[in-house]
N, C-alpha and C positions, 0 to 999 in steps of 0.2 A: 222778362224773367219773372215767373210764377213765384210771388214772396209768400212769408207765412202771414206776413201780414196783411198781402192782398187775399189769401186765401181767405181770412177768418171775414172777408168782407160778405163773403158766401154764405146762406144758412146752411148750417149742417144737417137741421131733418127738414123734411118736405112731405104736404102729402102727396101730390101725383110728382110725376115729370113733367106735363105741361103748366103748372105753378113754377114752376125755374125760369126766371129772365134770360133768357138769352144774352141781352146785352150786359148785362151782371156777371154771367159766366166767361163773356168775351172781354172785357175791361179786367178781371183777373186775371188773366193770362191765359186763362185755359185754352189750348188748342184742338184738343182731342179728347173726345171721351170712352171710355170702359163700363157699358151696358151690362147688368144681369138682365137674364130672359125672366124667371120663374118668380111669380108674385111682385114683377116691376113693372112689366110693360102686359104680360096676361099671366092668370091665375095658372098655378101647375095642374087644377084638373079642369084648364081650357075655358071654363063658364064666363068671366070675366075677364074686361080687356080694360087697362089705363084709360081716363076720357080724353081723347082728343093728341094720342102716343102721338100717332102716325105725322099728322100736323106740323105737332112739334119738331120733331125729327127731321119733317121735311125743311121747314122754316130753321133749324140750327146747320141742318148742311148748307143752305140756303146764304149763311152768314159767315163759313165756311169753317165750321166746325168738324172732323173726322171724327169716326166712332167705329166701335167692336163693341161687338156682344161674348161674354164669356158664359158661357150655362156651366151648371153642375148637373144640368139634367141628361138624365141616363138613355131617354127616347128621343134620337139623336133626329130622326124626321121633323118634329119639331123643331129644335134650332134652325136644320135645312129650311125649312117652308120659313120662317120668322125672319130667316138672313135674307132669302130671297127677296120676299115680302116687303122688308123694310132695306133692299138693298144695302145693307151691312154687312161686311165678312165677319165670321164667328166661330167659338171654337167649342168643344164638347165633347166629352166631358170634361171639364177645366181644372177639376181637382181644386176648386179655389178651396182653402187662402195659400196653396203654395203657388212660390213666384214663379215658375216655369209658363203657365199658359199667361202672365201677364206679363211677361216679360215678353213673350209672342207676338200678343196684342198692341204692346208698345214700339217694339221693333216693326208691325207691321206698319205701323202710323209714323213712323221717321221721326219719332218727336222727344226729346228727354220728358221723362217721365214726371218731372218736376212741371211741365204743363199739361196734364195729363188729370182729370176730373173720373172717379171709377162712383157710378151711379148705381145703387141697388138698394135690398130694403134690409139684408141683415150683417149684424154686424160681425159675427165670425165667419162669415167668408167673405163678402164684400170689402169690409171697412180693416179687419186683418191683413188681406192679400192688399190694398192700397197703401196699407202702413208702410208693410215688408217687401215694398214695389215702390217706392216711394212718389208714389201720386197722393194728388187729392183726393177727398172721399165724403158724400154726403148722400144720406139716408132717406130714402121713401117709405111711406109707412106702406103695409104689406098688402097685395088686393086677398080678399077675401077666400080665403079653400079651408081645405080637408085639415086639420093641423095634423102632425107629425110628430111621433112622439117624442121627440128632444122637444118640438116647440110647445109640449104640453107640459114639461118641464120648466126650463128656460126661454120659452116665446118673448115673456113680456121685460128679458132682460135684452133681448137680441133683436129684437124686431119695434116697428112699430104697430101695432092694430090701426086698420084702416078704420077714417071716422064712421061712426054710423050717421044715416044721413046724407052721408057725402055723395055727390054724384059716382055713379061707375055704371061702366056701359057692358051689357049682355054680347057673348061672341058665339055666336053662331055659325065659323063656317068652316066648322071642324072637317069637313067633307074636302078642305081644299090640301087637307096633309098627306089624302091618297097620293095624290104625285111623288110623294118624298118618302113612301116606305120605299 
């Protein structure tokens, strides 16, 4: 059973995904995790990809971890090609932070939500939709894009800015989302 006190054993912000222990997430409790797509694992105008996502991902199903991906993103080929990709089912557009597409994600995972880790980088949708879904929730700072004009507003309340400096890897193979118009 997922306590609050095993939780806090968790960091709550991180800079990549692959910084997160696996066996730190697995000795929490966590069984299942809730993936955002955009600015977690690749940048929303595609340039940049998380260092060493895929790895990770693989090495956590690997320890037998379940996961979903929920996007808010509206060019739904993307998720398609990202779910395939990273063999994860996922949903889009997810409306996050309301609970309908996490409740989805949960029910698709068979697991009370109480072990249940929702992984993204901002916090009105990501770390909202966990609260009011009652999962856990810990923050990635954000890969590098375009900002948005809310996040030019309230970015550096909702998000974390990716370090500068920090590794991050170039994605180049935007040619393989033709399959998935």
């Amino acid at each position: 059973m997922l306590s609050k006190e095993k939780l806090h054993r968790l960091p709550r912000r991180i800079h990549t995904l692959a910084e997160i222990k696996i066996e730190k997430i697995k000795i929490s409790g966590v069984k299942g995790i809730i993936l955002d797509l955009d600015n977690t694992i690749i940048s929303e105008d595609d340039r940049y990809l998380s260092p060493y996502v895929e790895d990770w991902i693989r090495q956590a199903k690997l320890a037998g971890l379940q996961f979903f991906i929920l996007s808010n993103g509206k060019r739904r080929y993307r998720v398609k090609y990202w779910s395939h990709r990273l063999d994860i089912p996922a949903l889009s557009p997810a409306k996050k932070p309301f609970p309908p597409a996490f409740r989805k994600a949960i029910a698709s995972m068979r697991l009370p939500a109480k072990h249940i880790l929702v992984i993204g980088d901002s916090l009105h949708t990501d770390f909202v939709g966990a609260l009011l879904s009652g999962c856990g929730f810990m923050q990635v700072a954000t890969l590098p894009h375009p900002p948005r004009w809310w996040e030019k507003l309230a970015g550096k309340w909702v998000q974390i800015a990716y370090p500068s400096g920090a590794e991050i890897w170039d994605f180049d193979d935007n040619a393989g989302y033709e399959s998935f118009l």
